[in-house]
N, C-alpha and C positions, 0 to 999 in steps of 0.2 A: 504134554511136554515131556521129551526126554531125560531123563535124569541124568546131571552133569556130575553127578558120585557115581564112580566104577566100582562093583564088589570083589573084583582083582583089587585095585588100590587100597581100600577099606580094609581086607582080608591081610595083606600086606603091611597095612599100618599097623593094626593090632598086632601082627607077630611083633614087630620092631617089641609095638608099648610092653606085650609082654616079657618079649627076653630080657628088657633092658631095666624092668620093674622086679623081675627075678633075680638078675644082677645086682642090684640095688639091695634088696632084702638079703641076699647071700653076706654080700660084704658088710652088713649092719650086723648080721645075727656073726658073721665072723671074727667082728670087728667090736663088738659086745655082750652077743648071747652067754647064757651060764646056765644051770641048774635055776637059778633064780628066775629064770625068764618063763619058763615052764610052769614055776611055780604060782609065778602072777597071773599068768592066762586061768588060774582055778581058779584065781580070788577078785578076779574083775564082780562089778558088783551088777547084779541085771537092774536094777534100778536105774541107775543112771545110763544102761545102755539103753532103757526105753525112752529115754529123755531125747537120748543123742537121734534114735532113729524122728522124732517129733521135730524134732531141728534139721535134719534130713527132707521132711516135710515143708518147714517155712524156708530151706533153699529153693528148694523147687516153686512153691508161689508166690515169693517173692522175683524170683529170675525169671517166673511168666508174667507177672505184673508189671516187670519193666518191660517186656513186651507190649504186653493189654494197652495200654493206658494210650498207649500210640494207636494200637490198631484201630481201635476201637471208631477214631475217627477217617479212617479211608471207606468208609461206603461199603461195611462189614452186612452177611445174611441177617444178623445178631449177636447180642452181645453173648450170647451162650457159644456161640460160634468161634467170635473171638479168642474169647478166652481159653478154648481146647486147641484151636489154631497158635497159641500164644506157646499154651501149657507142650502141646508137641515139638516145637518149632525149639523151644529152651531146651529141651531134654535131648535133642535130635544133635543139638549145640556141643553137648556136652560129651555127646558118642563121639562125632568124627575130630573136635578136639582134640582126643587121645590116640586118635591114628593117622594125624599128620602133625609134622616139623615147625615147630611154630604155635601149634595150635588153630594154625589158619584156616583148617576145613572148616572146622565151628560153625565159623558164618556164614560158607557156605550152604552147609546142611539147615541151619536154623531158614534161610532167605527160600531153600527149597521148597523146605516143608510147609511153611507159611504159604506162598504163591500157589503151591495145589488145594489151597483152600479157597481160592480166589482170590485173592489180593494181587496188589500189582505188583513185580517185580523192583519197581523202583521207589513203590512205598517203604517195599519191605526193609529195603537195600538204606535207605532213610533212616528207618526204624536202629536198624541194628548200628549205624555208623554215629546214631544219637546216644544209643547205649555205649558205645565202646567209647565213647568221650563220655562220659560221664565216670566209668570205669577209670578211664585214664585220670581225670579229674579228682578223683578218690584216690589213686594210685601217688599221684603228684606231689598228693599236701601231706597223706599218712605215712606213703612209703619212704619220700625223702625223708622225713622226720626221725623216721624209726633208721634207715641208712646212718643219720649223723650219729644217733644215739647207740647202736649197736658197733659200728667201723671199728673202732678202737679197739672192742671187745674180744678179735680173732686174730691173730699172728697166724694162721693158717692158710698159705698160698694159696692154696686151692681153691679154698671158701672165698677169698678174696676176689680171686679172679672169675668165679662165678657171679660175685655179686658188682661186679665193675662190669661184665660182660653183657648182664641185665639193664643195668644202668644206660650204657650204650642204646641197646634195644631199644629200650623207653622212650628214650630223645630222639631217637628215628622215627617210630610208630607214630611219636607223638609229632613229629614234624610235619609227615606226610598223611597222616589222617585230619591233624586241621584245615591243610590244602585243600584234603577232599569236602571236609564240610563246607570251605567259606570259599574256594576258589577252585570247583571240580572239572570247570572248563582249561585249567593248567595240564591235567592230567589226560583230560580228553584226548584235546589237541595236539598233544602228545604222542597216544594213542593213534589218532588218525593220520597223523603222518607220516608215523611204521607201518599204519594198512594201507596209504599209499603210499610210500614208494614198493610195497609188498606186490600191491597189485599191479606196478609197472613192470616188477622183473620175472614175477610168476604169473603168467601171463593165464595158463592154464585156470588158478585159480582168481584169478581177477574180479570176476563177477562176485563172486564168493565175498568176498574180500571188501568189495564197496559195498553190498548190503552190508556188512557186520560193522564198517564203517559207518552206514545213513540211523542203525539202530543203533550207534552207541550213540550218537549225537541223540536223537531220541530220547533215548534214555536218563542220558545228563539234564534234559531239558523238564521230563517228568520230574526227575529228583530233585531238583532245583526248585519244582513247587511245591514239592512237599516240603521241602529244608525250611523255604522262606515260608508255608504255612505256618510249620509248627514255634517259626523265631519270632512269626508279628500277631500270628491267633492264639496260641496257646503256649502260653510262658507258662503260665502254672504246671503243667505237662511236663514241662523241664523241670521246674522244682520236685512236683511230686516222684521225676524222673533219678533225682536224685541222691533223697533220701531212701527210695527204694535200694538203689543199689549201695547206699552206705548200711542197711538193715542184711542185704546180703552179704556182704563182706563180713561186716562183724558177728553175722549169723555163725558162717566159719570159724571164726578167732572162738567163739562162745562153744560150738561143737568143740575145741578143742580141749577146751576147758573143763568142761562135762567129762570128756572122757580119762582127763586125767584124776579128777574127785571119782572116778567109777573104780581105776585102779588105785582109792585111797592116800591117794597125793593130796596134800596141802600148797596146791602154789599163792604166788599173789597172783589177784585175778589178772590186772593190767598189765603187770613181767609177761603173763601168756599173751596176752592180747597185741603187745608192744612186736613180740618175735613171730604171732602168726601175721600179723600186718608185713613184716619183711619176708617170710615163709610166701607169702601169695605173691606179692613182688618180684621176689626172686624166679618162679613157679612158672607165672602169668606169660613170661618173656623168657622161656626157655626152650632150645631149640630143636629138644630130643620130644618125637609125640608124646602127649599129655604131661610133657615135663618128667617124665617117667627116668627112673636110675636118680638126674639131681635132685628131683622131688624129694626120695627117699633120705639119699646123701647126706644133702643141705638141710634138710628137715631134724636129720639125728647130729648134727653139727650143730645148729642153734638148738635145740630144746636137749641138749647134754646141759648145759646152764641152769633147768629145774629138774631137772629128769635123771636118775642114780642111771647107770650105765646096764646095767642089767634091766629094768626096766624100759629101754628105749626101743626095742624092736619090737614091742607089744604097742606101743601107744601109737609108734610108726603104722603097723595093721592097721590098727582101729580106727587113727585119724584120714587112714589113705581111703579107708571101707568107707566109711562115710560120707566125707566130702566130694571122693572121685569117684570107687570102684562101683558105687550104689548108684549113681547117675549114670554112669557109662552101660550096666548092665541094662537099665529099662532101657536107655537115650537107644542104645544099640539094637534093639528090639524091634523099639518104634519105627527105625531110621529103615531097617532093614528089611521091615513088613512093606514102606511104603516099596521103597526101590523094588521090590520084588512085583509090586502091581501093577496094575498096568496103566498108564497114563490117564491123565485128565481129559475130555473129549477137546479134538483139536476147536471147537467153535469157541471155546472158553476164551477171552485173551486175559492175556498177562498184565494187560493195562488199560479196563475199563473200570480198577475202580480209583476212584479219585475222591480227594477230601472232602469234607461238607462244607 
């Protein structure tokens, strides 16, 4: 199968993520930095940055476990199999995240990587639109929570309308990702009837145009059995679906927290936890790749609240190393070892495997 990631686009996104991640660092250490700042980089404690890298570790198999747990029942080689197809497909997630607007590649690269293991395209496609509601779902109960509780706290325009513009976001993604779970023949149909009338007035690519039409219906039709597999065979899969990704989310808030006892700060534990719940909120639904600049921003905007001001472009480093910059560098690795290969043998298809 061809690869639907360009290493033009990928190469592309990256500059953005880094100019704009360097912009970001600029006007924090501008906008804070001191002698102080330099100072604390000596006295970080390696103790607890060994901690932080171990929690670095349960991001990553927890965000292939909420992969696994799905795969595992599409008609996998093994479950050994699974689980690296899982373990790649997360980290693969995590690379083109950062080098597109939205964060949208993600899923692309993650549904890639997965299908050249063999899985079917429309399991995969299943898989991950099950995660991202679950995500959302997480998002929903903790981040509005943490939105009423914090709102009041910022008189600053700017922070405001970043986190109103999030907000927005949210209710969109979340409006039209339901559709796609419980009603993807909306979207289809939709669909196919911009590829036909496409193929009445481009006449040249017409043909074109109706196969990519007869395979999208296909496709909706696969995923439709997997949806309704996993809603009436395996609810438990949901549950344990969930908790996984509430053990990743708060894995983060906890790496942050680590890293603040590493540079000898005493916060309370759940003030951290309260502002990295709106930190990811804000993040998740941002439209610069990987969130990168507001990441930064909005991150030294709320944790000025436990965080001396000299102190904040360090913890910013550490907490970006961690959570992002360490997943992007393997994710980036993996994503672009594969692209560079060369395709799966065409005999393979994309949709012999199917549930048990």
């Amino acid at each position: 199968m061809t690869s639907p990631i360009s290493r033009k686009t990928v190469h592309h996104g990256i500059r953005i993520f880094l100019i704009l991640t360097v912009l970001g660092f600029a006007a924090i250490f501008y906008m804070t930095g001191s002698e102080e700042t330099i100072e604390a980089l000596r006295h970080i404690k390696l103790s607890f940055i060994f901690i932080a890298v171990l929690l670095v570790g349960v991001d990553f198999i927890s965000g292939a476990g909420r992969i696994y747990i799905f795969l595992r029942k599409l008609d996998p080689p093994s479950e050994k199999h699974a689980f690296w197809a899982a373990f790649r497909g997360n980290l693969s997630n995590i690379f083109l995240a950062a080098a597109t607007p939205f964060q949208t590649g993600g899923g692309i690269a993650q549904i890639y990587m997965i299908q050249r293991a063999g899985y079917p395209v429309s399991g995969v496609t299943s898989i991950s639109i099950m995660n991202f509601t679950a995500t959302l779902a997480m998002l929903m109960i903790a981040g509005l929570l943490a939105i009423r509780w914090m709102a009041n706290q910022f008189a600053d325009f700017q922070f405001k309308f970043i986190l109103s513009f999030s907000s927005i976001v949210f209710y969109i993604v979340l409006a039209l990702f339901f559709i796609f779970l419980f009603r993807p023949t909306i979207i289809s149909t939709f669909i196919q009837w911009i590829l036909t009338g496409l193929s009445r007035r481009w006449k040249k690519k017409a043909q074109m145009l109706l196969n990519a039409n007869e395979k999208l219906h296909e496709f909706i039709e696969n995923y439709q059995q997997h949806i309704r597999y996993f809603f009436s065979k395996e609810k438990m899969i949901l549950f344990h679906n969930l908790w996984l990704t509430i053990v990743l989310y708060f894995n983060k808030c906890l790496t942050a927290y680590v890293i603040l006892k590493g540079m000898g700060l005493d916060p309370s534990f759940w003030h951290v936890v309260s502002l990295q719940i709106l930190i990811i909120f804000i993040i998740y639904f941002c439209p610069t790749p990987g969130a990168s600049f507001l990441a930064e921003t909005s991150t030294a905007a709320l944790m000025s609240l436990v965080i001396d001001k000299p102190l904040i472009p360090v913890f910013i480093l550490l907490w970006r190393f961690f959570t992002t910059y360490f997943g992007v560098i393997v994710g980036g690795f993996i994503l672009m070892r594969a692209i560079g290969r060369s395709a799966p043998g065409s005999s393979q298809s994309t949709e012999t495997g199917m549930v048990q």
